[in-house]
FISESE-956979 format. One record per residue: chain; residue number from 0; x, y, z of N, C-alpha, C, O, CB in turn. Coordinates in Angstrom, 1 decimal. Last residue first. Glycine has a CB too. Layout:
REM FISESE-956979
+--------+-----+--------+--------+--------+--------+--------+--------+--------+--------+--------+--------+--------+--------+--------+--------+--------+
! chaine ! num !   n_px !   n_py !   n_pz !  ca_px !  ca_py !  ca_pz !   c_px !   c_py !   c_pz !   o_px !   o_py !   o_pz !  cb_px !  cb_py !  cb_pz !
+--------+-----+--------+--------+--------+--------+--------+--------+--------+--------+--------+--------+--------+--------+--------+--------+--------+
!      A ! NUM !      X !      Y !      Z !      X !      Y !      Z !      X !      Y !      Z !      X !      Y !      Z !      X !      Y !      Z !
...
+--------+-----+--------+--------+--------+--------+--------+--------+--------+--------+--------+--------+--------+--------+--------+--------+--------+
***
This chain:
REM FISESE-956979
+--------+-----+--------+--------+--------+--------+--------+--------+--------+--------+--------+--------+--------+--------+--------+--------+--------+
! chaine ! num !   n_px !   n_py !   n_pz !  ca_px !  ca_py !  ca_pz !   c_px !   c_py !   c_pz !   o_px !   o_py !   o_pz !  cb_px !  cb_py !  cb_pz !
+--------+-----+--------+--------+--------+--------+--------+--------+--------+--------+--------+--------+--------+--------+--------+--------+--------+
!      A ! 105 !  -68.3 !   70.0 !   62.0 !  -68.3 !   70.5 !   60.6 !  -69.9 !   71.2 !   60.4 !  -70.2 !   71.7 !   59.3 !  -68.1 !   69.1 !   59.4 !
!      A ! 104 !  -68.6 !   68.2 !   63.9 !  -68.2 !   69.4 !   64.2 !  -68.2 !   70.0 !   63.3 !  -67.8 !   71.1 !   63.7 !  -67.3 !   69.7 !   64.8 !
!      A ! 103 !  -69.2 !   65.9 !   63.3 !  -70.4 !   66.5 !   64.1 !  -70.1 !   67.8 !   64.2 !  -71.0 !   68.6 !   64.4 !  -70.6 !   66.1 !   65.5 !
!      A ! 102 !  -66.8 !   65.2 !   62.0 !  -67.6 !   65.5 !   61.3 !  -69.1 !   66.1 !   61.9 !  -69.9 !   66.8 !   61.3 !  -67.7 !   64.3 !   60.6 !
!      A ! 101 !  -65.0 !   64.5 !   64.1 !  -64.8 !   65.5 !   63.4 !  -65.9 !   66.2 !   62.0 !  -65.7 !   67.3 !   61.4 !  -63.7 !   65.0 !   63.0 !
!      A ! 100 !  -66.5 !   62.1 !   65.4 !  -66.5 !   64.1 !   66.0 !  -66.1 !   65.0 !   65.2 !  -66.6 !   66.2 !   65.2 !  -65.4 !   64.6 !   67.2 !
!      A !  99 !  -65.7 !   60.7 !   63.5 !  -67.5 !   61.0 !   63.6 !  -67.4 !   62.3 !   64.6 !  -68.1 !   63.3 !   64.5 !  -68.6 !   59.4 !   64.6 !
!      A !  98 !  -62.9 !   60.2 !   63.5 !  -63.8 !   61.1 !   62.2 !  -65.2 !   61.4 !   62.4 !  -65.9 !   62.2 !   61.7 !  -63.9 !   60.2 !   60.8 !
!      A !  97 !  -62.2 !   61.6 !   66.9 !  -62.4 !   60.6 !   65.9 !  -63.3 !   61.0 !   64.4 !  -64.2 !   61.9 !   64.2 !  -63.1 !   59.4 !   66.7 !
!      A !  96 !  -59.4 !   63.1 !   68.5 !  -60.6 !   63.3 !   67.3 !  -61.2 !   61.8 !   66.8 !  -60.4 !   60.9 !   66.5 !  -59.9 !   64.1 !   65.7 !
!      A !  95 !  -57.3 !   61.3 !   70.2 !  -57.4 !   61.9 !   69.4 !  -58.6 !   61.9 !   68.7 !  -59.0 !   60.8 !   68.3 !  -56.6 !   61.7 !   68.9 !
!      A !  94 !  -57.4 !   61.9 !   74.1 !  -57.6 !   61.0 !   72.4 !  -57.2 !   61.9 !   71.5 !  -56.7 !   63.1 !   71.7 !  -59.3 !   60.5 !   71.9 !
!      A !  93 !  -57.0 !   63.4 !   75.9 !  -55.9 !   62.9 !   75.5 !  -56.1 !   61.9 !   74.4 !  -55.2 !   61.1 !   73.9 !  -55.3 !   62.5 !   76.7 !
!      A !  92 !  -59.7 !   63.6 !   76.6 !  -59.4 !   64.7 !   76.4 !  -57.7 !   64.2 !   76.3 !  -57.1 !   65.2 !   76.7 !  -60.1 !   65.9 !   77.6 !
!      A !  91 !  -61.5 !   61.8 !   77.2 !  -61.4 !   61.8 !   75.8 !  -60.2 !   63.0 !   75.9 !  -60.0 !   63.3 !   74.7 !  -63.0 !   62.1 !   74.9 !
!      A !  90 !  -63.1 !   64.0 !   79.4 !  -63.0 !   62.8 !   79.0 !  -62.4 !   62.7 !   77.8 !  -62.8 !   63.6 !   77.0 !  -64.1 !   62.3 !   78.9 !
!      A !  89 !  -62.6 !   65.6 !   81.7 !  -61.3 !   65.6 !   80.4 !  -61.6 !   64.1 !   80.1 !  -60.9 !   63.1 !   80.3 !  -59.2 !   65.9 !   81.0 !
!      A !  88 !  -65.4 !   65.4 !   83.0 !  -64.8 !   66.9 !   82.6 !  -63.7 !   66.8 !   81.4 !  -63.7 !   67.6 !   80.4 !  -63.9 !   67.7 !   84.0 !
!      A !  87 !  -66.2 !   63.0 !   84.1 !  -66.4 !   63.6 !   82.8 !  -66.0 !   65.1 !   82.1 !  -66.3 !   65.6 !   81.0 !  -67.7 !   63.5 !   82.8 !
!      A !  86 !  -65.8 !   64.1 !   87.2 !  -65.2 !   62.5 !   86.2 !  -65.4 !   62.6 !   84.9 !  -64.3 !   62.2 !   84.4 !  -66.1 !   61.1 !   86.4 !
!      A !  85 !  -66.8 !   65.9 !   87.8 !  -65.1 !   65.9 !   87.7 !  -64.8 !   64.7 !   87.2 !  -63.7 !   64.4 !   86.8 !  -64.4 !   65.9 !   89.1 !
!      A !  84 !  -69.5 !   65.9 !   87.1 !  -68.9 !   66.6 !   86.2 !  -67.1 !   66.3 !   86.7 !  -66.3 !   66.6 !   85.9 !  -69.5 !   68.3 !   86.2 !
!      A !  83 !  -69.8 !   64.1 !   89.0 !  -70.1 !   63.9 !   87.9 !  -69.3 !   64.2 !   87.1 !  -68.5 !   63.4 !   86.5 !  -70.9 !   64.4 !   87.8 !
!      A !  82 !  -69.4 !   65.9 !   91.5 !  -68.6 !   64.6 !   91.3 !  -69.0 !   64.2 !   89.7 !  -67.9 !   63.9 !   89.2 !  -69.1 !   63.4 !   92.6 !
!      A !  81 !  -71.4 !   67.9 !   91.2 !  -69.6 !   68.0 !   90.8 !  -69.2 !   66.8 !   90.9 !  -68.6 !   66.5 !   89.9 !  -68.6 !   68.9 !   92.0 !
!      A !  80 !  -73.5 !   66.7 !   91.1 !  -73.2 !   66.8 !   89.8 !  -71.9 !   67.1 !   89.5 !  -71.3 !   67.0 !   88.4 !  -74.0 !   67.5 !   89.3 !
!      A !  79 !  -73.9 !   65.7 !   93.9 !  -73.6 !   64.9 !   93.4 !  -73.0 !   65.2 !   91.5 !  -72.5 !   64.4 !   90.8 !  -74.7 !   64.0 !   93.8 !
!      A !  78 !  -73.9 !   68.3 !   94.7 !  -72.4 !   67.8 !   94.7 !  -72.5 !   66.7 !   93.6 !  -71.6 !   66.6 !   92.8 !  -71.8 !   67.3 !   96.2 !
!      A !  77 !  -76.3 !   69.3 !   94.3 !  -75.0 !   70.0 !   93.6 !  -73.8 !   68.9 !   93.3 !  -73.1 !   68.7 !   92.4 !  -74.3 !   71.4 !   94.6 !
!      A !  76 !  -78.1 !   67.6 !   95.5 !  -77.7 !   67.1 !   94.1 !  -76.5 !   68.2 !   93.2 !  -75.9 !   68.1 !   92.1 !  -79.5 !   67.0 !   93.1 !
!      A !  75 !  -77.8 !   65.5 !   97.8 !  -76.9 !   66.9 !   97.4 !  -76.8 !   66.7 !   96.1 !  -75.9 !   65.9 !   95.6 !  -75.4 !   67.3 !   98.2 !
!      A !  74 !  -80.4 !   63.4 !   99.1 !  -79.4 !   63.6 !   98.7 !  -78.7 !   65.6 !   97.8 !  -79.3 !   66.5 !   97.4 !  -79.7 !   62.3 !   97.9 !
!      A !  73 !  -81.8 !   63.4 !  102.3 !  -81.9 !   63.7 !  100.8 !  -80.8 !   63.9 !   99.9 !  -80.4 !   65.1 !  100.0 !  -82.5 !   64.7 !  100.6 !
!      A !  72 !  -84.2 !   62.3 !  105.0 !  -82.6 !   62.6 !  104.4 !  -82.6 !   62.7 !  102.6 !  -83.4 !   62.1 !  101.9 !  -81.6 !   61.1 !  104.8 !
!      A !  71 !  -85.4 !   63.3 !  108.0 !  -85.4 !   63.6 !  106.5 !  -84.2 !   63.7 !  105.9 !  -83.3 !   64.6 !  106.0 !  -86.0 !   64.9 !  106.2 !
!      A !  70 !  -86.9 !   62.3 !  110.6 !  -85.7 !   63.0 !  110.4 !  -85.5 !   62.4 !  109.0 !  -85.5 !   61.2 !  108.8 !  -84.5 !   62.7 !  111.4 !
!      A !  69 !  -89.6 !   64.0 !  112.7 !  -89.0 !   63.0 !  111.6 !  -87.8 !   63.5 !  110.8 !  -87.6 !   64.6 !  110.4 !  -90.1 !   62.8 !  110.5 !
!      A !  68 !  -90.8 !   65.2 !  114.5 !  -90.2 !   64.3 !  115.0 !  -89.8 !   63.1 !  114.0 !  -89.8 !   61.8 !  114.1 !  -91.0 !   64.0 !  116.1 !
!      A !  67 !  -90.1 !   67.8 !  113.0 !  -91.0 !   67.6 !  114.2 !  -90.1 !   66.5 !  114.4 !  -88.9 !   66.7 !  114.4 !  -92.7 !   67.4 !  114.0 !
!      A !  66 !  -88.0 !   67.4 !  110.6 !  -89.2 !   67.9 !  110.4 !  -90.1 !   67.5 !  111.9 !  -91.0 !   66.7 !  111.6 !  -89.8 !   67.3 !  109.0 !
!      A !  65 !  -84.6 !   67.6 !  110.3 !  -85.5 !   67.5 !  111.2 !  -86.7 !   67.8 !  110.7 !  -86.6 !   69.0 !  110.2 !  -85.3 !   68.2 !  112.2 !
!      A !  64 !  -82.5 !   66.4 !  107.4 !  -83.3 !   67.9 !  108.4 !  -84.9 !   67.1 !  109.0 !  -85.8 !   66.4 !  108.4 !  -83.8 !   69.9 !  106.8 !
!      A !  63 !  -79.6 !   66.1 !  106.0 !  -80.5 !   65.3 !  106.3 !  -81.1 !   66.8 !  107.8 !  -80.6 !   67.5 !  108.6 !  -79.8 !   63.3 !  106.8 !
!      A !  62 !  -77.7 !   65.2 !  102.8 !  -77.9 !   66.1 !  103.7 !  -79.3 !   65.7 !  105.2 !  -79.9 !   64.7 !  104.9 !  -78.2 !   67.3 !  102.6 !
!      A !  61 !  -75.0 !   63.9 !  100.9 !  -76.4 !   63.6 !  102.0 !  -76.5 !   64.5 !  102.6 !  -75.4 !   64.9 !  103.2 !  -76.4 !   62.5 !  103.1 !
!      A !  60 !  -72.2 !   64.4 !  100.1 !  -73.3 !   63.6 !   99.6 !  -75.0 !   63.7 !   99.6 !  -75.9 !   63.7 !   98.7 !  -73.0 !   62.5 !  100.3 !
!      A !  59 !  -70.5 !   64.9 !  101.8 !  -71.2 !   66.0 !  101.5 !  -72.1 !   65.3 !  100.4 !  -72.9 !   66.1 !  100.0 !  -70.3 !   67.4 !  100.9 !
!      A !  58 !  -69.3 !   63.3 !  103.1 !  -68.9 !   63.4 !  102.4 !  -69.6 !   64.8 !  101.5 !  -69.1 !   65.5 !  100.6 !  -68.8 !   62.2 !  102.1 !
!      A !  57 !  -70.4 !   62.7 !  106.1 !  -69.6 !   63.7 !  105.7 !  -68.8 !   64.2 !  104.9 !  -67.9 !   65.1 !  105.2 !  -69.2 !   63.7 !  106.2 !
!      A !  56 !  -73.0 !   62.0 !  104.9 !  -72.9 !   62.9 !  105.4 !  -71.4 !   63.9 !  105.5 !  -71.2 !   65.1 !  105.2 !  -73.4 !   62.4 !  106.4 !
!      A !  55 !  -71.8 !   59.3 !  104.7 !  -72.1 !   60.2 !  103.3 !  -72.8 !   61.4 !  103.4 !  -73.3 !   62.0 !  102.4 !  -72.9 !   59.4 !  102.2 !
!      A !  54 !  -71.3 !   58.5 !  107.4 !  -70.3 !   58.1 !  106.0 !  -70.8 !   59.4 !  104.5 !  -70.2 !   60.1 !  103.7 !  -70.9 !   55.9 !  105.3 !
!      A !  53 !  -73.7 !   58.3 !  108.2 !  -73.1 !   59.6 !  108.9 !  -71.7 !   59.8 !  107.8 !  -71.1 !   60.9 !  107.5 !  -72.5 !   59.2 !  110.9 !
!      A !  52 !  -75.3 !   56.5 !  106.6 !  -75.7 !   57.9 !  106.7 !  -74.7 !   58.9 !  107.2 !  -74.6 !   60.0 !  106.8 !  -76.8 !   58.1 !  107.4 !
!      A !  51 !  -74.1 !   54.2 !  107.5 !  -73.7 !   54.7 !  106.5 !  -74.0 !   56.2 !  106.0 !  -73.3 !   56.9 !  105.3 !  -74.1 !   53.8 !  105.7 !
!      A !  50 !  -74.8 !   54.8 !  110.3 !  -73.1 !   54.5 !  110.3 !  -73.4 !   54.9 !  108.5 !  -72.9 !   55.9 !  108.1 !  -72.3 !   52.4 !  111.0 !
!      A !  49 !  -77.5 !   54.2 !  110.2 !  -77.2 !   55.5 !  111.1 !  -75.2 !   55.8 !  110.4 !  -74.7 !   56.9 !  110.2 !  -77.4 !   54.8 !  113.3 !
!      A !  48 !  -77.5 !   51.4 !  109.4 !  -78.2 !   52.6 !  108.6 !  -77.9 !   53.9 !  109.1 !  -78.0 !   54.8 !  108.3 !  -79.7 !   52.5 !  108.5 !
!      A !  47 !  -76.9 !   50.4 !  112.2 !  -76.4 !   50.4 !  110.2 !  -76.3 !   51.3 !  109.7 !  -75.3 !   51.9 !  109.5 !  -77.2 !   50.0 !  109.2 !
!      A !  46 !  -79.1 !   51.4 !  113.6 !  -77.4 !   51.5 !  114.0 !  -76.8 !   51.3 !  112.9 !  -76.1 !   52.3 !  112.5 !  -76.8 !   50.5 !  115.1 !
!      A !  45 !  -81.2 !   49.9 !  112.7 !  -81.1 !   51.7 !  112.5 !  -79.9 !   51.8 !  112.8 !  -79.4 !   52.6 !  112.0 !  -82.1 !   52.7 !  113.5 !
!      A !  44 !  -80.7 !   47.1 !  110.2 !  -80.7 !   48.0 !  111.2 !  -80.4 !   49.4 !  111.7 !  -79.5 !   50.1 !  111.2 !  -80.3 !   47.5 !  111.6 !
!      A !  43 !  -82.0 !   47.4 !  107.0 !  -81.3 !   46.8 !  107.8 !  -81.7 !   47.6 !  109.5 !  -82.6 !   48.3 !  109.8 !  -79.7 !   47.0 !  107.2 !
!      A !  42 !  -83.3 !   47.0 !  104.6 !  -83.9 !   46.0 !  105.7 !  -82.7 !   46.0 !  106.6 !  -82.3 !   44.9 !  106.9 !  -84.3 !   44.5 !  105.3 !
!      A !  41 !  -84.1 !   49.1 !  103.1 !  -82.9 !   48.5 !  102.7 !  -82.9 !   47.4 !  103.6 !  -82.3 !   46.5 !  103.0 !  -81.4 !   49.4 !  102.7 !
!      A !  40 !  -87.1 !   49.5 !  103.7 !  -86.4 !   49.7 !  102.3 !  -85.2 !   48.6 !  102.0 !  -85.1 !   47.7 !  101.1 !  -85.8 !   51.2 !  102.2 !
!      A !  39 !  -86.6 !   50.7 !  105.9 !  -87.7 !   49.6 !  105.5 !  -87.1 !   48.7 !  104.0 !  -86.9 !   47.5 !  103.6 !  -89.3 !   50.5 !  105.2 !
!      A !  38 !  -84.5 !   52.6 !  106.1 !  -84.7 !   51.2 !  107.4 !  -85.5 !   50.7 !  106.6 !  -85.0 !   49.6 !  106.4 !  -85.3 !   51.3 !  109.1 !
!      A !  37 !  -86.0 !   54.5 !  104.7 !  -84.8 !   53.8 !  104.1 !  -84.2 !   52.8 !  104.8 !  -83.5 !   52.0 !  104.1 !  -83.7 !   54.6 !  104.0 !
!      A !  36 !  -87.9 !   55.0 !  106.5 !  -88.5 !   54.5 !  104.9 !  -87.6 !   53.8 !  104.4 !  -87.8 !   52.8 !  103.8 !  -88.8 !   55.7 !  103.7 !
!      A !  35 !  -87.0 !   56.0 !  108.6 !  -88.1 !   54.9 !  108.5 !  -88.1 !   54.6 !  107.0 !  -88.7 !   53.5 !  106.7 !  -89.7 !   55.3 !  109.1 !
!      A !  34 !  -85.8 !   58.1 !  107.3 !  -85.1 !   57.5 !  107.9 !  -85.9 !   55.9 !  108.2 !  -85.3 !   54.8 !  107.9 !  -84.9 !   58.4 !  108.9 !
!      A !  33 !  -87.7 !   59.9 !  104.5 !  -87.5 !   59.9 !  105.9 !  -86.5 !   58.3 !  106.2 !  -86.7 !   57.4 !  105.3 !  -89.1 !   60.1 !  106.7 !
!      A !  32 !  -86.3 !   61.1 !  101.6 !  -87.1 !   60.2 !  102.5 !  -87.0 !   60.0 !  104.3 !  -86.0 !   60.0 !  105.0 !  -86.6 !   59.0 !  102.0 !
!      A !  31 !  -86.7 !   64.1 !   99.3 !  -86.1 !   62.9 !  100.3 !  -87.1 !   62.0 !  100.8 !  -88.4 !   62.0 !  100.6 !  -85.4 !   63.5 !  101.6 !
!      A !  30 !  -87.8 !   66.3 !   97.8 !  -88.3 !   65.6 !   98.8 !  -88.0 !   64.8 !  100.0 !  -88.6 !   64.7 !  101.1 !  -88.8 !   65.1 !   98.4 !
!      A !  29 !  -86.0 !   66.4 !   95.5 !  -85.7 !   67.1 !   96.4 !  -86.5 !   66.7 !   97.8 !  -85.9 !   66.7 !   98.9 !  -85.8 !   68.5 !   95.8 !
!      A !  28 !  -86.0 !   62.6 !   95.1 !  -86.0 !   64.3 !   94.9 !  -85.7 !   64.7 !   95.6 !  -85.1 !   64.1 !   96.5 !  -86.8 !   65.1 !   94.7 !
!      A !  27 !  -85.4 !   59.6 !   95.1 !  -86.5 !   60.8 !   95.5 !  -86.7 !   61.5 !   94.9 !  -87.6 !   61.4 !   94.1 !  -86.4 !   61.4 !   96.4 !
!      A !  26 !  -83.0 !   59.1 !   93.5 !  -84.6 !   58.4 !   93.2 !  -85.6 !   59.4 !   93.7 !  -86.4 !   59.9 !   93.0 !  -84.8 !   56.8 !   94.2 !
!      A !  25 !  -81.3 !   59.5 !   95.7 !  -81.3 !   60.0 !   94.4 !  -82.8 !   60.2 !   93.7 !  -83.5 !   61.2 !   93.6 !  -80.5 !   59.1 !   93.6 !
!      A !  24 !  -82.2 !   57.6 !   97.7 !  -82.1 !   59.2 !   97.8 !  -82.2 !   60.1 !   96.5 !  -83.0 !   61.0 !   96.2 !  -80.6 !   59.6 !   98.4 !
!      A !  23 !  -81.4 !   55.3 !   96.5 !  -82.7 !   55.6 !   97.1 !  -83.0 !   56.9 !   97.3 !  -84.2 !   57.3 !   97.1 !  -82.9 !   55.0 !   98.3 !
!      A !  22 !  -78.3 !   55.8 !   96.3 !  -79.8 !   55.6 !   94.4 !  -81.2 !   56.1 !   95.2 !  -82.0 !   56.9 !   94.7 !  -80.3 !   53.0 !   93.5 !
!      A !  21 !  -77.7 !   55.9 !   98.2 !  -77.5 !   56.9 !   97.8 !  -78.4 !   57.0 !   96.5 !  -79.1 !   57.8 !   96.0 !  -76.1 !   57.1 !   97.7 !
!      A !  20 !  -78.5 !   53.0 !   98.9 !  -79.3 !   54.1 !   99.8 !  -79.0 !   55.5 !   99.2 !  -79.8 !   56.4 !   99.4 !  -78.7 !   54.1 !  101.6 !
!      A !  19 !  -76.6 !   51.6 !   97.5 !  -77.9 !   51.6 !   97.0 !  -78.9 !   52.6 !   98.0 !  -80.0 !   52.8 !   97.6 !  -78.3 !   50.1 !   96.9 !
!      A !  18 !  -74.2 !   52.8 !   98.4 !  -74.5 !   53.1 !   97.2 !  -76.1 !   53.0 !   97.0 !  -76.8 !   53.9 !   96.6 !  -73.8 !   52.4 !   96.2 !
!      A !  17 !  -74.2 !   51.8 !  101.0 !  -74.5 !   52.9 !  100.5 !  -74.5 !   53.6 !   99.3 !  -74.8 !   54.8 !   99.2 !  -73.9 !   53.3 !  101.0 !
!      A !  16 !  -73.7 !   48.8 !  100.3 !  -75.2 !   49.3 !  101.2 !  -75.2 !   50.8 !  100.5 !  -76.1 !   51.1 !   99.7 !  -75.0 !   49.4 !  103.3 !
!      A !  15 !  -71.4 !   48.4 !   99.0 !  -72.8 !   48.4 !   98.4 !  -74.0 !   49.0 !   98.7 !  -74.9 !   49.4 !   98.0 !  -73.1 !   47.4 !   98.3 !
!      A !  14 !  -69.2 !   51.1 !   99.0 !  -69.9 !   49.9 !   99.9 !  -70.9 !   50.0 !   99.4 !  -71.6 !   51.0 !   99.1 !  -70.1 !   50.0 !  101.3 !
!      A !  13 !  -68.4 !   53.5 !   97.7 !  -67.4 !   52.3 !   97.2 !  -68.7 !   50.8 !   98.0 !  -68.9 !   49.7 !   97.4 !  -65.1 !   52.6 !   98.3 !
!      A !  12 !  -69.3 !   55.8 !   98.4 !  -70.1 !   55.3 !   97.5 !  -69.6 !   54.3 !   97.0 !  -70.1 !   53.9 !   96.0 !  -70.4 !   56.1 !   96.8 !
!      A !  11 !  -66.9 !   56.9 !   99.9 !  -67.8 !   56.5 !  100.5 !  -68.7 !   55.9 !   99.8 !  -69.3 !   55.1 !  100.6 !  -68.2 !   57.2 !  101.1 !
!      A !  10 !  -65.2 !   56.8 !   97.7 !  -64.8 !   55.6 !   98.6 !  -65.9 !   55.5 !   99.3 !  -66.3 !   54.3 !   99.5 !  -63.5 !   55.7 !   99.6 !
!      A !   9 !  -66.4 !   58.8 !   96.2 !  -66.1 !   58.1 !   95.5 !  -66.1 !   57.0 !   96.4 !  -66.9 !   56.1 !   96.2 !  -65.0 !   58.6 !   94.9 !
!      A !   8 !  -65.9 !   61.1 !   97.9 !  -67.0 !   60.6 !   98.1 !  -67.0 !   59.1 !   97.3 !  -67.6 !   58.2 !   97.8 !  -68.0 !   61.6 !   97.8 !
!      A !   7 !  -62.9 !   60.7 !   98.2 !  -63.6 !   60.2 !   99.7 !  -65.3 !   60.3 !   99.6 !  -66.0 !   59.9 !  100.5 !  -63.1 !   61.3 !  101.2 !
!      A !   6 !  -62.1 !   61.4 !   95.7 !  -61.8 !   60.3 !   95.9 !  -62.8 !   59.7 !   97.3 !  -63.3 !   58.6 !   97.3 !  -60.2 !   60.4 !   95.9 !
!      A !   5 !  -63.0 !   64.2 !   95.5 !  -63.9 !   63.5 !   94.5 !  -63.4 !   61.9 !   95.3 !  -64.4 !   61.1 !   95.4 !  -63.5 !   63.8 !   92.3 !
!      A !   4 !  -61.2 !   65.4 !   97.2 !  -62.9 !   65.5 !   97.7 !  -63.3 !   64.3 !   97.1 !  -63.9 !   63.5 !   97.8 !  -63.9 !   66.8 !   97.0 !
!      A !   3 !  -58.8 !   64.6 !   96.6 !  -59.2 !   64.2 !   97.7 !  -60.4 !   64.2 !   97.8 !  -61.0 !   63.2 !   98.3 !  -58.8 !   64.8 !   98.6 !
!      A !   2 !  -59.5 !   66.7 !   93.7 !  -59.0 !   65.2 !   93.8 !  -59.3 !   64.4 !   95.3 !  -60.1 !   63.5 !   95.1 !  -57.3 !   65.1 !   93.5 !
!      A !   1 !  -61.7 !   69.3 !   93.9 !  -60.2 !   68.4 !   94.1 !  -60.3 !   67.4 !   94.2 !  -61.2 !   67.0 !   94.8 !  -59.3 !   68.6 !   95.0 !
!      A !   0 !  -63.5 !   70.9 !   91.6 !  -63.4 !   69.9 !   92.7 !  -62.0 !   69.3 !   92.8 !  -61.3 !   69.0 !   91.9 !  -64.4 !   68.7 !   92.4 !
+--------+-----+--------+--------+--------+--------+--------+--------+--------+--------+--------+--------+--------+--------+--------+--------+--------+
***
C-alpha cells in the first residue's frame, strides 16, 4: 500500500460520523446494510449520510450495490486489512528485541 492511499483513507476515517458508520459496516459483514438502516442508526440526514458515504467510497473503504430498489452498503474488508496491515507491518521494527521476544523465540 502507498503512503497517499493509507493517508486519504486514514483522513477519510479522521470524522467522527464516518468512522462510526465505517464500525456500522464493519459490524455487519459481508451482508452490509442497507442505506435506511444507517440513516436510522446514525440519525442523520440522507444528504449527510449520502456526503460521508461518497467520502469512503472513494477511498475504497465502502463499497455499495443496488438490490431492486435498495441500496446496500458494506464495507471492503481487503482494504480495510491493507490499511491494517500497513500500520502494523514495521511495528517495533526500529526497537530493539526485548528479553520476552527474545525468549518466545528460543
Amino acid at each position: 500500500m502507498k503512503l497517499k492511499q493509507a493517508a486519504k483513507q486514514l483522513e477519510a476515517l479522521g470524522n467522527p460520523t464516518r468512522l462510526n458508520l465505517y464500525r456500522i459496516l464493519v459490524r455487519a459483514g459481508e451482508a452490509g446494510r442497507p442505506v435506511g438502516y444507517l440513516q436510522e442508526s446514525l440519525g442523520i440526514a440522507a444528504s449527510t449520510l449520502s456526503h460521508h458515504l461518497h467520502r469512503l467510497i472513494l477511498t475504497g473503504l465502502v463499497s455499495q450495490e443496488r438490490q431492486a430498489t435498495t441500496l446496500i452498503c458494506r464495507a471492503n474488508y481487503p482494504v480495510m486489512n491493507d490499511l491494517i496491515g500497513f500500520l502494523a507491518d514495521e511495528c517495533c521494527a526500529d526497537a530493539a528485541c526485548s528479553p520476552a521476544a527474545d525468549e518466545a523465540a528460543a
